[in-house]
N, C-alpha and C positions, 0 to 999 in steps of 0.2 A: 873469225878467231879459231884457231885450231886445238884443241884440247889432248890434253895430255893422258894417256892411258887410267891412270890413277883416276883421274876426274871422271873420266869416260866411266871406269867402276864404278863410279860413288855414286853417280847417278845412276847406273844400274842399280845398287845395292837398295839408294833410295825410292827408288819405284818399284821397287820386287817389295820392301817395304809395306809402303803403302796400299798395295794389292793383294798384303798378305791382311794389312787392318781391315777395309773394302772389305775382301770375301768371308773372313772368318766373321764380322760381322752380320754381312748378308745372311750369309749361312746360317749363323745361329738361330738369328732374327727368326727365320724361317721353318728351321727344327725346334724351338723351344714351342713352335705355337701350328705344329705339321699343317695340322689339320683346316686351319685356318687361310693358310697359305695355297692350298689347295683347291680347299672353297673360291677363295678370289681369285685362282688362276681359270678354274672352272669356268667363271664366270666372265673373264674378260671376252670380247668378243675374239679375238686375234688367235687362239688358243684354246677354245671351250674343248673342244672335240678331242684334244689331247692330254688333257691338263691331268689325267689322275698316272701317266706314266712320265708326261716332263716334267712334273713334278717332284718327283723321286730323282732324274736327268739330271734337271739342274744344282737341288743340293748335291749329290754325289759328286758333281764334276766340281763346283765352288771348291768343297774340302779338300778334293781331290789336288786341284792347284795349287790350292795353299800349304799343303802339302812339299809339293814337289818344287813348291818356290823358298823353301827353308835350307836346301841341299844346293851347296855350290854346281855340283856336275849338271843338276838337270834344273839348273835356275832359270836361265834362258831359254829355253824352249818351255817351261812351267809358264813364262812372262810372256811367249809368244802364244801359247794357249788360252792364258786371260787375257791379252789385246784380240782376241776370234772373240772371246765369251763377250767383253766389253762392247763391241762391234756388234754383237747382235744383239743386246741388249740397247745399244742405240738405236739401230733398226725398230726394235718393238715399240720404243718409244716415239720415233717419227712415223710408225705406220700408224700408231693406237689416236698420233693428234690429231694427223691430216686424214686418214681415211678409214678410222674407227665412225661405228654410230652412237658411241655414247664411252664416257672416259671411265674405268671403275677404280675401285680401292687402290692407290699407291702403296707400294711397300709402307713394312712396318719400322719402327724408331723412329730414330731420326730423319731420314728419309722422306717419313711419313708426312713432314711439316714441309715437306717442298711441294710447287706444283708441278704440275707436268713438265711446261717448258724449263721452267730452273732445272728439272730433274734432267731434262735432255742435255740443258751446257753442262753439266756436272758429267755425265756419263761420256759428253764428247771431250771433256777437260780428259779423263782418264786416259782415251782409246789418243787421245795427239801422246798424254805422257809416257805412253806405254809405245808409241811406236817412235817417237824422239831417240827412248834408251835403247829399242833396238836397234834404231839407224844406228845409232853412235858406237854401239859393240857388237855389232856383226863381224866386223872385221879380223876382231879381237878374240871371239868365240869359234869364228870357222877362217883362221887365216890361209890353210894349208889351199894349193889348188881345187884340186879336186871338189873341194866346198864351193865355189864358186860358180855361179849361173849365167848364162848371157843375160839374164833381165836384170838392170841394176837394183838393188837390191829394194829402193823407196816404193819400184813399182810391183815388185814382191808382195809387199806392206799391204800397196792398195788392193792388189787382186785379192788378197787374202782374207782383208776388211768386207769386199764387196762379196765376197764368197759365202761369209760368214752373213751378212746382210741378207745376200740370194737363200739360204735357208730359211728362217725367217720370212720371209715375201712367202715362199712355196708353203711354210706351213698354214700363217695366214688367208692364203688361196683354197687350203688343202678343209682348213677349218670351216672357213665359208659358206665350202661345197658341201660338208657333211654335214653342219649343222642345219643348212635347207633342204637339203636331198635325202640324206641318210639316217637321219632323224637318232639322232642320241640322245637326245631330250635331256639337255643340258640348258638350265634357266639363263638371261643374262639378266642384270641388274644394274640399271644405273644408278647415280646419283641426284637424289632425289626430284623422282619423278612427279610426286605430287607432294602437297603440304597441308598439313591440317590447319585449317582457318575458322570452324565455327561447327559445333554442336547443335542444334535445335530440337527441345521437347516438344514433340507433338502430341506428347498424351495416349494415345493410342497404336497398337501397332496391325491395325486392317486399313493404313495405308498403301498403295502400290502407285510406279509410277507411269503415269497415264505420258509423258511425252515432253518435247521441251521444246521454245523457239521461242525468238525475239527478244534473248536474254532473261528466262524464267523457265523452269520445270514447271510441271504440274503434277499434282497428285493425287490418284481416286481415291475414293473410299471403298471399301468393300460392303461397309453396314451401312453410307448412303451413298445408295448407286449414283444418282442426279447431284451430289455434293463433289466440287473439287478446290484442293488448296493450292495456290501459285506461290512459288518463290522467286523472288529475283537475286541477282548478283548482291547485289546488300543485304541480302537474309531478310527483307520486307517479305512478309507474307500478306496474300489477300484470299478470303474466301470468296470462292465464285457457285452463285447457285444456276442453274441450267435448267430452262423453260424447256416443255414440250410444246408442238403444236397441236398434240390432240391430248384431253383431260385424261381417260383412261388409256394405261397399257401396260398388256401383262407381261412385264418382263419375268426372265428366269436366272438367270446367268448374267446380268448387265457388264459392260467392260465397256469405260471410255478412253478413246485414244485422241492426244492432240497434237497435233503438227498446223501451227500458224500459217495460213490464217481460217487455218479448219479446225473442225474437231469431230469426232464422232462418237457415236452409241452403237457397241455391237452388240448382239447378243446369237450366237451360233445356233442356242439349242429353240429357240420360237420357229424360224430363226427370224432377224430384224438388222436393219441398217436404220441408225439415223446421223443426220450429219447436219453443221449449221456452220457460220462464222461467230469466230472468238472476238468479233466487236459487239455483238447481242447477245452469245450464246443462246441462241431460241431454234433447238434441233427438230427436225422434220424429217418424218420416214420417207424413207425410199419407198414408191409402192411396188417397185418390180421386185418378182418374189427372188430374193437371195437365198441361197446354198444352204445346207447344214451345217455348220464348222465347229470346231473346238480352237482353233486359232486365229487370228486375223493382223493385218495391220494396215493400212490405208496408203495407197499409192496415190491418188490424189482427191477432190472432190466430189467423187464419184467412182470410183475404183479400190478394190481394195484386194489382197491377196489374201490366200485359205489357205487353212489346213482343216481335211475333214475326213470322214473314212468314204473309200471306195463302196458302191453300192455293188458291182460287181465281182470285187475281192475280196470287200471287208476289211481290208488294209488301209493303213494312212496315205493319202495323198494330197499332194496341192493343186492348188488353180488361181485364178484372178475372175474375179467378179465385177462385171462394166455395168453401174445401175443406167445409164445414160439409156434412153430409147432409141430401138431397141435394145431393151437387157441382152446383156452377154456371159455366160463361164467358159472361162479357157481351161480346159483340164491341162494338167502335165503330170502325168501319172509314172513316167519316166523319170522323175526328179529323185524320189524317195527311192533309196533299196532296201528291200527286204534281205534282215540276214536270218531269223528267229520267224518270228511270228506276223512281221508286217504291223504290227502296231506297239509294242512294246519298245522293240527294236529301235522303232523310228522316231520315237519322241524325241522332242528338241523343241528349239527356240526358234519363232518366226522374226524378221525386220525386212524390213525394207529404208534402204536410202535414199535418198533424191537429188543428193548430191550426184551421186556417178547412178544413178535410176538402176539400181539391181534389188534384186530379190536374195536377202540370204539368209540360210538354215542351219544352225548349227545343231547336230545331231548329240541327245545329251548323253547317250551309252556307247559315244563310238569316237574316233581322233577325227573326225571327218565335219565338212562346212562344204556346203551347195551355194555356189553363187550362180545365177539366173538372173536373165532382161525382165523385166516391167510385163514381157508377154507371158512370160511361163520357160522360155528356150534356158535351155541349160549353158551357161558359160563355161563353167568347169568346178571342179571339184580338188578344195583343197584340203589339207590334214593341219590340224592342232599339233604343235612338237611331242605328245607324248606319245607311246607306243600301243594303245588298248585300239587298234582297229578293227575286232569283232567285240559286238557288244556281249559283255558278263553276265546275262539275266537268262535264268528258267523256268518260261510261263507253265501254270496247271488251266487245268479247263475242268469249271464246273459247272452242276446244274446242266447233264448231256451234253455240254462242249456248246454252251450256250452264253456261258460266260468264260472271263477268261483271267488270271491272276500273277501277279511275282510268287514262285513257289519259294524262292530264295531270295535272302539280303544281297541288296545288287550293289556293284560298281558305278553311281553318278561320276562318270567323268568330268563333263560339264557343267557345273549348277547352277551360272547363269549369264546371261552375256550383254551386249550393250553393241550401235554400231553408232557412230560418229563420221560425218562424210564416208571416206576411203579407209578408214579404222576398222575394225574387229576387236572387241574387249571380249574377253572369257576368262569368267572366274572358273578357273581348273581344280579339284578337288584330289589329282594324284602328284603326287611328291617327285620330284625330280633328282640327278644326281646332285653328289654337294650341298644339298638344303638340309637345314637344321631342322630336329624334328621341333625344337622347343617354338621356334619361330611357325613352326604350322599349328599349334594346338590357340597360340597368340593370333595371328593373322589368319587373312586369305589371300590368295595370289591373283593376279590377272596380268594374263597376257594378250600381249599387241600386238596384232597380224596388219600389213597392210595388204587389203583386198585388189590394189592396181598391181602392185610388184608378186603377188602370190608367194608371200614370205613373214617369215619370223621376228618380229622387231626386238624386242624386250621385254620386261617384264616388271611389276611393282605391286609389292603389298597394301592391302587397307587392315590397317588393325579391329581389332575389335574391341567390345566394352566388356571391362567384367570376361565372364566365360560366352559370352555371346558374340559370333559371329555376323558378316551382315546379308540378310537375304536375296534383298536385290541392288542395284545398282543404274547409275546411269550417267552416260558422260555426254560432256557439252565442250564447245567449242574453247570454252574457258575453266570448267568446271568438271568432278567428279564427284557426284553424288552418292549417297549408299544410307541404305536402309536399315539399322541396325536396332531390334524389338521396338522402342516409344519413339525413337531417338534417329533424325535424318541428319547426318553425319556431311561437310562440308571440306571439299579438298580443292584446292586453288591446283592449276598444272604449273608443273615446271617448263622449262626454258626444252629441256628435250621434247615432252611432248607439245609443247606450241610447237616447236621448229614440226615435226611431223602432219602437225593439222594446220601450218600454214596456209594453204592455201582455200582452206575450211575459214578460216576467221575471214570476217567483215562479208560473210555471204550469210544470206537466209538459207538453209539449207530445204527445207520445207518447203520453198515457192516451187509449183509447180513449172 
């Protein structure tokens, strides 16, 4: 059916229209609450690395069309402006479904009560309405020759569309690379990664946690070294007491670690290995004499990796210790670098997983994490999204440079971290772009490295109680635990981070 100019307008008229409701809406949405707007764009994955100047981009260009689509002379090409904007706004939304890692905040209003995909037929309902009224008054608007192109004009439309797409794609590409490579230290945040499930008063807060497996954490005590409490997935708790095989022994420093179907007694500064099975718990010393440490963690039933000072530097270094006859240490004194003092510098966090059998170190004054084989070999060295790559501290030496101190309040970047199979948890203690300060004085943040891909995943708060933050933490295949003063704090995972430890769930991660 062929349409009469008149009609041809009206439809114009009415889609220039509604395009004008559409942006000046957006728009408002957007400026009434900048700030906000900004923050979630920061934070989408698609855009983090741009978001504090497209931000500004996009509302200016919104007004800007609505603008210029209220004037006869420049209506149409105003309408062909907003079918480019519309178009890549489609785009964002089919990149953010299909090959986003995680979906964040939808626009505000009304908007806000659609989900993704209704948002996507909505934004493509526009981009057909908007290029319909151009098909139909192109003719109408540039009839004169000269106006006229060899490409008919629908394929115009689409180059235009796909154009407008193709930017979009590039910045998405562009975002990707900088947020892994270029480090902006821009957080993302999905939707809701974890969920509060259950509070439990432990009474005391010189609990820590000794380790987890076969569907239960465990947790020492600090004031009874030989006392540990198990929880499982239903918040059952069971107190477990731990036999020695010899009556006397003088611990100093005890620390028990458990990974099913082991468990162990370290103690660095005697120094002592002991280790049994969690079906008797009845621990038995290694007698081959072990290392001095101040760190450890257990690579299998007889193995365990250090952190201790160098006798020849004085500095921190690691190794792995083989109780098996004969005794073994593997130094790897190449792992840690010295930027300061070689011991200050270098503190951090020991794990080991056994999931993918590495050794890893997160350094707590510096953007940096040591992943190492089960031998000591260096795999490589990755960075934490934030920007603090030399550590902030300035030691004094006292007592003839015999001792040694923090002369200054230092920068904790790291305060504490957790690994989980191919995961990396770190609770980060500096503030990123876009984060509200009120939400860091309430929370603490951790973020999700995958240690196969050597990349940045996302990120997610644990609240706290009252004014109390939580100390330590620790995640499971199902679970995320946290420490907070009396009080061990219970977070079921979400559907994001399952999909991530897929391949973690229905394995013992522990078996050697």
């Amino acid at each position: 059916m062929k349409l009469s100019l008149k009609t041809k307008a009206n439809i114009l008229d009415a889609t220039c229209l509604l395009y004008i409701f559409l942006l000046v809406y957006a728009a408002m949405n957007k400026g009434l609450d900048f700030e906000k707007f900004k923050v979630e764009l920061g934070q989408s994955p698609l855009l983090s690395a741009f978001a504090s100047w497209i931000s500004w981009v996009v509302l200016l260009i919104e007004f800007a069309i609505t603008i210029f689509l209220l004037f006869p002379k420049t209506r149409f090409r105003a309408l062909y402006a907003g079918f480019c904007l519309m178009s890549m706004f489609t785009a964002y939304i089919f990149i953010m479904l299909n090959f986003s890692s995680f979906l964040p905040c939808s626009c505000g209003g009304i908007l806000e009560k659609m989900s993704w995909q209704q948002h996507l037929v909505f934004n493509i309902f526009f981009v057909v309405l908007g290029a319909w009224a151009l098909w139909l008054n192109h003719t109408a608007n540039f009839s004169s020759a000269k106006n006229h192109t060899k490409l008919p004009y629908s394929i115009g439309l689409l180059l235009s569309a796909l154009l407008s797409s193709g930017i979009v794609v590039f910045l998405f590409v562009s975002s990707e690379e900088i947020m892994q490579h270029k480090n902006p230290f821009i957080r993302r945040y999905p939707h809701h990664p974890v969920t509060l499930i259950d509070t439990i008063d432990l009474k005391y807060n010189s609990y820590y946690f000794a380790g987890e497996g076969e569907g239960k954490i465990y947790l020492g005590n600090s004031t009874a070294p030989l006392s540990l409490l198990s929880v499982d997935t239903k918040q059952k708790q069971q107190k477990i007491r731990i036999s020695l095989d010899r009556k006397l022994f003088s611990f100093r420093v005890p620390r028990i670690a458990v990974a099913p179907p082991y468990f162990y007694i370290l103690d660095g500064s005697v120094p002592a290995i002991f280790s049994g099975n969690t079906h008797n718990w009845i621990a038995r010393l290694h007698e081959s004499k072990a290392p001095y440490f101040n760190l450890a963690a257990p690579i299998d039933s007889s193995s365990i990796v250090f952190r201790g000072i160098s006798k020849t530097t004085g500095y921190n270094t690691l190794g792995v210790f083989k109780a098996k006859e004969p005794s073994k240490t593997l130094m790897a004194p190449q792992l840690l670098q010295k930027q300061i003092d070689g011991v200050f510098d270098t503190d951090g966090m020991l794990h080991y997983s056994a999931e993918i059998k590495k050794i890893v170190y997160l350094y707590a004054y510096r953007n940096q994490f040591i992943v190492a084989d089960s031998k000591g070999s260096l795999n490589y060295r990755g960075n934490t999204i934030d920007t603090i790559s030399r550590a902030q501290i300035k030691v004094a030496y006292l007592k003839e440079k015999t001792e040694r101190t923090m002369a200054i309040p230092t920068l904790n970047v790291n305060k504490s971290s957790s690994v989980c199979g191919h995961l990396l948890f770190v609770n980060s203690n500096v503030p990123g772009r876009f984060e509200q300060k009120q939400v860091w004085k309430q929370a603490s943040v951790i973020d999700v490295y995958d240690l196969n891909e050597k990349s940045y995943l996302f990120s997610f708060h644990i609240y706290g109680i009252g004014n109390k933050k939580f100390r330590s933490f620790q995640v499971t295949p199902t679970h995320v635990y946290a420490l907070i003063d009396t009080k061990l704090v219970v977070y079921k995972l979400g559907e994001k981070l399952k999909s991530e430890m897929k391949h973690v769930l229905g394995k013992n991660p522990h078996t050697p």
